[in-house]
Biotite code that builds the C-alpha atoms (Angstrom):
import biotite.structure as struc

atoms = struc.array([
    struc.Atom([0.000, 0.000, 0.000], chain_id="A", res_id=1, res_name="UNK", atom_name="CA", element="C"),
    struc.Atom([1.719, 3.138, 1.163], chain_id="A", res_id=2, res_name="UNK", atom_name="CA", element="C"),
    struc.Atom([4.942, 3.875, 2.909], chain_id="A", res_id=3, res_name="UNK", atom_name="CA", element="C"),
    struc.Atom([5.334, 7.884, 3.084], chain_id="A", res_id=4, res_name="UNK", atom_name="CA", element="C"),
    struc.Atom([2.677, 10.254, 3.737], chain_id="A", res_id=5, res_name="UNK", atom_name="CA", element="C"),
    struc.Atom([2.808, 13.513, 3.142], chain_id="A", res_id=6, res_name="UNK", atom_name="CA", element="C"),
    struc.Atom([0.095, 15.971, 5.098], chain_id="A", res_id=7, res_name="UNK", atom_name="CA", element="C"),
    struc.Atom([0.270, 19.601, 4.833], chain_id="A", res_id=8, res_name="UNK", atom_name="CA", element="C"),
    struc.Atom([-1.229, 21.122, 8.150], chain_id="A", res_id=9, res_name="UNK", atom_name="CA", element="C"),
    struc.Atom([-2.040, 24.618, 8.396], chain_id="A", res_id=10, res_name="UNK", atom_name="CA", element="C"),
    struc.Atom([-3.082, 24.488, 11.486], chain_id="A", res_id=11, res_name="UNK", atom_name="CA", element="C"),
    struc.Atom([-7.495, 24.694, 10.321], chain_id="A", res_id=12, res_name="UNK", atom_name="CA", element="C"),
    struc.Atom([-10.011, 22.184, 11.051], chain_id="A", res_id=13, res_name="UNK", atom_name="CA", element="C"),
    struc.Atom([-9.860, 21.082, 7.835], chain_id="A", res_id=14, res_name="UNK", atom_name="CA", element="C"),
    struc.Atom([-6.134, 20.203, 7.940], chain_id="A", res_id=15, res_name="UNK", atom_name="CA", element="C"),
    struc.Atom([-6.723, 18.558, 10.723], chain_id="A", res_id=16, res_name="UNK", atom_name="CA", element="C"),
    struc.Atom([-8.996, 16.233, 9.879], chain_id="A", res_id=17, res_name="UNK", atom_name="CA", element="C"),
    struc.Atom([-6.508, 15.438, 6.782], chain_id="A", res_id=18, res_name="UNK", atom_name="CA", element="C"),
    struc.Atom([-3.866, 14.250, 9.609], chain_id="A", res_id=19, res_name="UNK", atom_name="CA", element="C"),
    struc.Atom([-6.415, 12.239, 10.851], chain_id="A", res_id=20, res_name="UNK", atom_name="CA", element="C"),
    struc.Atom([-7.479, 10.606, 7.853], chain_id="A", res_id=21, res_name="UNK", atom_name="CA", element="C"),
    struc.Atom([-3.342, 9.961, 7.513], chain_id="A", res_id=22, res_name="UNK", atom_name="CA", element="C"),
    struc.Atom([-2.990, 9.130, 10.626], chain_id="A", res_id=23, res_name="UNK", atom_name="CA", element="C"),
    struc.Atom([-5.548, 6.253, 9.676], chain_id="A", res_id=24, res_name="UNK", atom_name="CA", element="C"),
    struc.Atom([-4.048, 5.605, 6.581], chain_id="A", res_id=25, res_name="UNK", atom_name="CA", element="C"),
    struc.Atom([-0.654, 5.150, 8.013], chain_id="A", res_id=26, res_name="UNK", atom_name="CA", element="C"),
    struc.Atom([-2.295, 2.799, 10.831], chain_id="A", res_id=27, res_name="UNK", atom_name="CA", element="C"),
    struc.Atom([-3.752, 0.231, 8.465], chain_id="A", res_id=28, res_name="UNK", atom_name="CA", element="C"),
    struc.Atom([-0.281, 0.296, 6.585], chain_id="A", res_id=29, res_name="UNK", atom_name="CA", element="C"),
    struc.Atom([2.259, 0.563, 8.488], chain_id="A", res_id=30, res_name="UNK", atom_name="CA", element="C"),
    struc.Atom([3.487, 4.117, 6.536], chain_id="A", res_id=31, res_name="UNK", atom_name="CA", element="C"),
    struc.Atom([5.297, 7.016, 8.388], chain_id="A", res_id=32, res_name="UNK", atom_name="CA", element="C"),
    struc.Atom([3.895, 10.497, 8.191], chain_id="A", res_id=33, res_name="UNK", atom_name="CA", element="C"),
    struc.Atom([5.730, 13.783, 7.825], chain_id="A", res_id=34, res_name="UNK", atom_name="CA", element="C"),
    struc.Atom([3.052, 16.509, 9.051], chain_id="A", res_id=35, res_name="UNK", atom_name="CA", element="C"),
    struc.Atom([4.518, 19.728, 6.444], chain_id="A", res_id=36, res_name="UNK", atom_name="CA", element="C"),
    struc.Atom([3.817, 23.369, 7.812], chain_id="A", res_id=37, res_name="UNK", atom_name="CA", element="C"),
    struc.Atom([5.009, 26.000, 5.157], chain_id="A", res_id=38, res_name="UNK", atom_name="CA", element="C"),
    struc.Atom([5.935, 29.399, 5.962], chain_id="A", res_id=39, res_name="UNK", atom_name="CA", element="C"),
    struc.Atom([5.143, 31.824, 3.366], chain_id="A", res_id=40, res_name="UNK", atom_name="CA", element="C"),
    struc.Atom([7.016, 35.637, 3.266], chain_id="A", res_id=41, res_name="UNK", atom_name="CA", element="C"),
    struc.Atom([7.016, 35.855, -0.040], chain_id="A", res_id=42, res_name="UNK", atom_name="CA", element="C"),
    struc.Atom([7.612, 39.699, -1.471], chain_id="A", res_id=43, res_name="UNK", atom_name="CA", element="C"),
    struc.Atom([5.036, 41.983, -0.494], chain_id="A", res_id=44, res_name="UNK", atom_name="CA", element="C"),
    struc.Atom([4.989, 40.441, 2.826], chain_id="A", res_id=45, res_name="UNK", atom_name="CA", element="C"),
    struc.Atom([8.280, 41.759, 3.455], chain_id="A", res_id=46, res_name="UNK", atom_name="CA", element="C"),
    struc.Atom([7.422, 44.717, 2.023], chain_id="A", res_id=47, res_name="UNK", atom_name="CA", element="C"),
    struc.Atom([3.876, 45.805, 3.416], chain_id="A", res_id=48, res_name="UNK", atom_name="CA", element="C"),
    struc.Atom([3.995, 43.746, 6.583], chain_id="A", res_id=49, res_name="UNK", atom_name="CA", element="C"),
    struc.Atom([7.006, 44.034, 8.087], chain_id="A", res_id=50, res_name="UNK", atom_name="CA", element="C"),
    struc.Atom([6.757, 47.371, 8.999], chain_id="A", res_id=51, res_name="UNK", atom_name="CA", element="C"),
    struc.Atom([3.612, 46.553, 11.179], chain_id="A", res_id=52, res_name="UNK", atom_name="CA", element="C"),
    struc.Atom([4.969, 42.956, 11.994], chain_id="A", res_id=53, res_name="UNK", atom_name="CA", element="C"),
    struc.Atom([8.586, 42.946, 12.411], chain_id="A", res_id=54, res_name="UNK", atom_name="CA", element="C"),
    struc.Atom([8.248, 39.589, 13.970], chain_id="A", res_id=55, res_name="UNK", atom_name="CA", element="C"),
    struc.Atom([5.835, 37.770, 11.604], chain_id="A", res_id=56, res_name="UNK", atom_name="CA", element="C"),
    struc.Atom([8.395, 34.977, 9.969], chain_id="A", res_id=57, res_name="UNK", atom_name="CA", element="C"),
    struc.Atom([9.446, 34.210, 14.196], chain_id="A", res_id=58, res_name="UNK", atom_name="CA", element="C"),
    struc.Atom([5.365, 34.152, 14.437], chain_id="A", res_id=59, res_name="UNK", atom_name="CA", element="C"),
    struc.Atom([4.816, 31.810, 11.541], chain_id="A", res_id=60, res_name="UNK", atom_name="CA", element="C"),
    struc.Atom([8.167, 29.760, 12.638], chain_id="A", res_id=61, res_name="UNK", atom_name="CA", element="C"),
    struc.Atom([6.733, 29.144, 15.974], chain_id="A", res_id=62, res_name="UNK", atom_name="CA", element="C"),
    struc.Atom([3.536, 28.827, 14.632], chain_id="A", res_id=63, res_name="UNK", atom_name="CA", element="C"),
    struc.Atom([4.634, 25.531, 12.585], chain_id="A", res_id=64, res_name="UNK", atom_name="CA", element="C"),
    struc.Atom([6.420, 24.233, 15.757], chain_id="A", res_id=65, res_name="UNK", atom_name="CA", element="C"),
    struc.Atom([3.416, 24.636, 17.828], chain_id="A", res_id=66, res_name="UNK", atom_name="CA", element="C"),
    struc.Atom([1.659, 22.444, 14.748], chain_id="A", res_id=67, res_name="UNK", atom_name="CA", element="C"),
    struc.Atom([4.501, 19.934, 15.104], chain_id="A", res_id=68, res_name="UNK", atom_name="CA", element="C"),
    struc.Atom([4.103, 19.116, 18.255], chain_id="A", res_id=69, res_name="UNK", atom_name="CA", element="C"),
    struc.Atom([0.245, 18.770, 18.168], chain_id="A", res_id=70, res_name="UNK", atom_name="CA", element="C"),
    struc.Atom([0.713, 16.260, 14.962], chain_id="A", res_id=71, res_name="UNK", atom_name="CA", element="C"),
    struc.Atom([3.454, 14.693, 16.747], chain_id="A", res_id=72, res_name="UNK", atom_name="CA", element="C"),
    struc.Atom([1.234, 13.915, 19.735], chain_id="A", res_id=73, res_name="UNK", atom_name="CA", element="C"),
    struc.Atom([-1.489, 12.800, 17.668], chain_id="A", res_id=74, res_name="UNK", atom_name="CA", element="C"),
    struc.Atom([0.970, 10.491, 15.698], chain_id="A", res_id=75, res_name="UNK", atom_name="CA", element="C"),
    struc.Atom([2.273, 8.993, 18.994], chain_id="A", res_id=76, res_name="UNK", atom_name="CA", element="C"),
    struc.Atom([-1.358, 8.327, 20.582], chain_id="A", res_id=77, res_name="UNK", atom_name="CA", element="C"),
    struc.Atom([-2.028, 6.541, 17.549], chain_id="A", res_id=78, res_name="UNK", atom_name="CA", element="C"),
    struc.Atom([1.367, 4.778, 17.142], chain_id="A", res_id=79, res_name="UNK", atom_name="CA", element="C"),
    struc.Atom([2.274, 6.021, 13.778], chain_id="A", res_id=80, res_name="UNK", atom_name="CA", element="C"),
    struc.Atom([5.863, 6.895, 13.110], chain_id="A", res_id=81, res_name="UNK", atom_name="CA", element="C"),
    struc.Atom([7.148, 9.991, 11.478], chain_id="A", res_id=82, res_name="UNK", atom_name="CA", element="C"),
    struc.Atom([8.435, 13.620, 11.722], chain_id="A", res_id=83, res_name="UNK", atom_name="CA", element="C"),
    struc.Atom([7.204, 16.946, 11.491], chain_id="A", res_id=84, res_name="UNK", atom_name="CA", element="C"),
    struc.Atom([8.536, 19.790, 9.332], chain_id="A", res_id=85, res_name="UNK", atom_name="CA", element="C"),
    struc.Atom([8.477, 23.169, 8.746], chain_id="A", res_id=86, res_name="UNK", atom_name="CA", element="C"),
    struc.Atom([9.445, 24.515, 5.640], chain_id="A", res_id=87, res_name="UNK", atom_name="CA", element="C"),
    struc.Atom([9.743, 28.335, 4.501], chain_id="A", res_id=88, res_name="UNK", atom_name="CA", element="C"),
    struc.Atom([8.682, 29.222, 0.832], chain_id="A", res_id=89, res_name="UNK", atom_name="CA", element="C"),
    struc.Atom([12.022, 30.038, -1.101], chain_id="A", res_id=90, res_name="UNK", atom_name="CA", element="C"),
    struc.Atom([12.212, 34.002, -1.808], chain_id="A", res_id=91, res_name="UNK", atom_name="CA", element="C"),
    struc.Atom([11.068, 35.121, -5.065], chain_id="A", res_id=92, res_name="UNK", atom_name="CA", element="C"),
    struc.Atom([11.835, 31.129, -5.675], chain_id="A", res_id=93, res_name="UNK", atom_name="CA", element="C"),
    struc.Atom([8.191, 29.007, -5.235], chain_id="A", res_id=94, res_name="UNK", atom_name="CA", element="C"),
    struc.Atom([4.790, 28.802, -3.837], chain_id="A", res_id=95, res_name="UNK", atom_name="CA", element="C"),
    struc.Atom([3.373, 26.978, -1.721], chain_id="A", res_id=96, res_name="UNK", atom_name="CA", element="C"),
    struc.Atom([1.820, 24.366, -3.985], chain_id="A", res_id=97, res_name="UNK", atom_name="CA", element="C"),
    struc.Atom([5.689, 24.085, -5.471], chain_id="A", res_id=98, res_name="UNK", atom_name="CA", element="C"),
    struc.Atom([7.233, 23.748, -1.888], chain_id="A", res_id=99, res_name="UNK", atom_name="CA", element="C"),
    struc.Atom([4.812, 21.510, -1.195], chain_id="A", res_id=100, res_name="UNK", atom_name="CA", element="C"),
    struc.Atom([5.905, 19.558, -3.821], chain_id="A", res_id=101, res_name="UNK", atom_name="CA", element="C"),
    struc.Atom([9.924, 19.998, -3.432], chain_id="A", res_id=102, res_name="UNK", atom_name="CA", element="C"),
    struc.Atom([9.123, 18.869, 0.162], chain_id="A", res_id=103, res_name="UNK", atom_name="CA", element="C"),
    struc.Atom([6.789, 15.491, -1.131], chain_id="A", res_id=104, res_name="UNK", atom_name="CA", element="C"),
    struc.Atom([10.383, 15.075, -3.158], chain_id="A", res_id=105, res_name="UNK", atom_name="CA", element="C"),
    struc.Atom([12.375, 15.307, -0.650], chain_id="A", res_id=106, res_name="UNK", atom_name="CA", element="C"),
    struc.Atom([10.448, 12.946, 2.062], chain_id="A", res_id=107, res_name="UNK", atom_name="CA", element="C"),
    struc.Atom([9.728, 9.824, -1.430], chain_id="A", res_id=108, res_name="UNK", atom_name="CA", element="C"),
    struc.Atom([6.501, 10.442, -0.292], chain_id="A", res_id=109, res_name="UNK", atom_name="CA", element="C"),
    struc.Atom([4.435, 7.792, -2.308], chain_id="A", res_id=110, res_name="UNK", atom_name="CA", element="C"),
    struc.Atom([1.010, 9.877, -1.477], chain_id="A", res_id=111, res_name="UNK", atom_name="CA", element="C"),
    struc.Atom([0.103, 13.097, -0.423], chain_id="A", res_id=112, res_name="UNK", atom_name="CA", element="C"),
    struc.Atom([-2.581, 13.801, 2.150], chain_id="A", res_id=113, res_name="UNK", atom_name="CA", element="C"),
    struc.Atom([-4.225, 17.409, 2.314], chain_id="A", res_id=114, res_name="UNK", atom_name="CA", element="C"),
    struc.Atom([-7.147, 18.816, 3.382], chain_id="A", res_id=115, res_name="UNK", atom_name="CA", element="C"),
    struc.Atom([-9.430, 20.867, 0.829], chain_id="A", res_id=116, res_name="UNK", atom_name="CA", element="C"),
    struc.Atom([-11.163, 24.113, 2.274], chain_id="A", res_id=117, res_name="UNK", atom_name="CA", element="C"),
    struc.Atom([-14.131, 23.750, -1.073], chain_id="A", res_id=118, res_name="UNK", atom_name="CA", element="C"),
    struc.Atom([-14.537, 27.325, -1.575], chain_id="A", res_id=119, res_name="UNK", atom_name="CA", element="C"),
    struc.Atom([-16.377, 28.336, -4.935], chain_id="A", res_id=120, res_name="UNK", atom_name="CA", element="C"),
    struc.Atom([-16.879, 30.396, -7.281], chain_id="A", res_id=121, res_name="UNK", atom_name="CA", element="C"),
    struc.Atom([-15.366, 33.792, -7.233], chain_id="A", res_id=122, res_name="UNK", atom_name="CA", element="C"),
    struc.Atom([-13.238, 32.934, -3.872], chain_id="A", res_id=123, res_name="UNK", atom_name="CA", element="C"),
    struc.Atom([-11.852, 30.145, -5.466], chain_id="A", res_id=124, res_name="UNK", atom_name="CA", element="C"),
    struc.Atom([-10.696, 32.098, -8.419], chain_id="A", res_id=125, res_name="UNK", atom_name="CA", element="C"),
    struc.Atom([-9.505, 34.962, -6.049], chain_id="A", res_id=126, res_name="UNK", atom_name="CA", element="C"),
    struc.Atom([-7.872, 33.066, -3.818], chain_id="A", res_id=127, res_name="UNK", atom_name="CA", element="C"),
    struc.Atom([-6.549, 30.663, -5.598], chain_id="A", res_id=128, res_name="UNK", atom_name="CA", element="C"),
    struc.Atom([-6.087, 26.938, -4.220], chain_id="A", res_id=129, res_name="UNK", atom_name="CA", element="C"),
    struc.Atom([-3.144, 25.419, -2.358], chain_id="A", res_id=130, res_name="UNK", atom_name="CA", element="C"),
    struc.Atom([-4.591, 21.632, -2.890], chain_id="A", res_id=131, res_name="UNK", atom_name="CA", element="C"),
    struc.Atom([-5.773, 22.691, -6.215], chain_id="A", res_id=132, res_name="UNK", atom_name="CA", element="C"),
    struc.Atom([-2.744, 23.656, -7.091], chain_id="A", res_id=133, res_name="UNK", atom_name="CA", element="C"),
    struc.Atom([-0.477, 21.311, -5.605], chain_id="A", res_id=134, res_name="UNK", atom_name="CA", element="C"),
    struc.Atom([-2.833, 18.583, -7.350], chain_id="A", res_id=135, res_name="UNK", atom_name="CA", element="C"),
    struc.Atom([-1.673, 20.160, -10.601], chain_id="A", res_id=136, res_name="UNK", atom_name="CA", element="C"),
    struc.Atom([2.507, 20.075, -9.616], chain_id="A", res_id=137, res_name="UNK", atom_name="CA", element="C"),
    struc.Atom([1.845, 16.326, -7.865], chain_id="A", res_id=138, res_name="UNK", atom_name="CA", element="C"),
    struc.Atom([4.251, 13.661, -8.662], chain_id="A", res_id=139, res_name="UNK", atom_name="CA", element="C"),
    struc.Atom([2.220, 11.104, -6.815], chain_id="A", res_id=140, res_name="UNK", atom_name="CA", element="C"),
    struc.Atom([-1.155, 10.333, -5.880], chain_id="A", res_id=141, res_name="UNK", atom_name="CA", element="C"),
    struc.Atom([-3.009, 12.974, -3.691], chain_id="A", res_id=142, res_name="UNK", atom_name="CA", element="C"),
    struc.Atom([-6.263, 12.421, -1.364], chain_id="A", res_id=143, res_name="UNK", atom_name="CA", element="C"),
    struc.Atom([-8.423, 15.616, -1.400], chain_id="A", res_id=144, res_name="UNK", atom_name="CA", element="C"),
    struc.Atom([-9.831, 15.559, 2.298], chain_id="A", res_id=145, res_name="UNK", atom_name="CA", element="C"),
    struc.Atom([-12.973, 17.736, 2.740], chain_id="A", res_id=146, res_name="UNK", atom_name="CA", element="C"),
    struc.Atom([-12.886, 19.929, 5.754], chain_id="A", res_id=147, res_name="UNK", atom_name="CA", element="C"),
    struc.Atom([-16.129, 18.755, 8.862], chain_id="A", res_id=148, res_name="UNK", atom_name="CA", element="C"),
    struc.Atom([-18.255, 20.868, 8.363], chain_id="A", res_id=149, res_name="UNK", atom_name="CA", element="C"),
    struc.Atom([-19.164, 19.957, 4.827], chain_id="A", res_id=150, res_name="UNK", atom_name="CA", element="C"),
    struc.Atom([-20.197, 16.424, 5.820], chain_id="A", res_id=151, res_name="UNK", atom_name="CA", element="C"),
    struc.Atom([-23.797, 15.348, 5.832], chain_id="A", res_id=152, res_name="UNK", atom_name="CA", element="C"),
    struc.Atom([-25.198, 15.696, 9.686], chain_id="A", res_id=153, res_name="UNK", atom_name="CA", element="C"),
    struc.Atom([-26.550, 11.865, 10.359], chain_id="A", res_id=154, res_name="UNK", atom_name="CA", element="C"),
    struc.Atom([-29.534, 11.769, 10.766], chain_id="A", res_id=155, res_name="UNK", atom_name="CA", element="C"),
])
């Protein structure tokens, strides 16, 4: 089945519940996980932000630690194996989608694990898509998680 398991956790609900879907994944196969947080600074953070946020990459850094340790407790309590990382988005080099997928390089992962926030419409086009868009770059199979709260209640 599958060894390596990449999940990119932003810290939502909705990346959550990828890392648990993973988490399960990696149970029934024996696979290791590497949780991925990305920090992103790209250009005109530096330049419009940092004025008001001089410490926003040490927030984000910390931020992805903070994430690390929650997957890597949730890993544990399940007995899965693996190892959080935190990434930073090259300068003027990537996106996230491509980090993403320099970092699903990196790790062999032999399937990808992410969590999908479904907006529509005019947001999607807007904002763009991080799993949309690493889907695109992938070099191996990817599972689309929806986020909770677009499940069906039961009844």
């Amino acid at each position: 089945m599958y060894n390596r398991i990449l999940v990119p956790i932003d810290g939502s609900p909705t990346s959550l519940h990828a890392l648990d879907e993973a988490i399960r994944i990696a149970s029934a196969s024996a696979a290791q996980i590497q949780p991925l947080f990305v920090v992103d600074m790209q250009p005109v953070s530096y330049d419009a932000t940092s004025a008001f946020y001089p410490g926003l990459r040490d927030a984000l850094l910390e931020e992805g630690r903070r994430l690390a340790a929650t997957a890597t407790e949730r890993m544990t309590q399940a007995g899965v194996k693996g190892t959080p990382r935190v990434c930073e988005v090259e300068y003027l080099g990537d996106d996230i989608p491509q980090r993403i997928r320099h970092c699903a390089d990196d790790f062999r992962a032999d399937l990808v694990v992410m969590g999908t926030h479904g907006r529509r419409g005019l947001r999607r086009i807007v904002l763009g898509s991080v799993a949309e868009g690493f889907a695109r770059l992938s070099r191996c199979p990817v599972l689309l998680v929806p986020g909770r709260e677009t499940e069906e209640p039961n009844p």
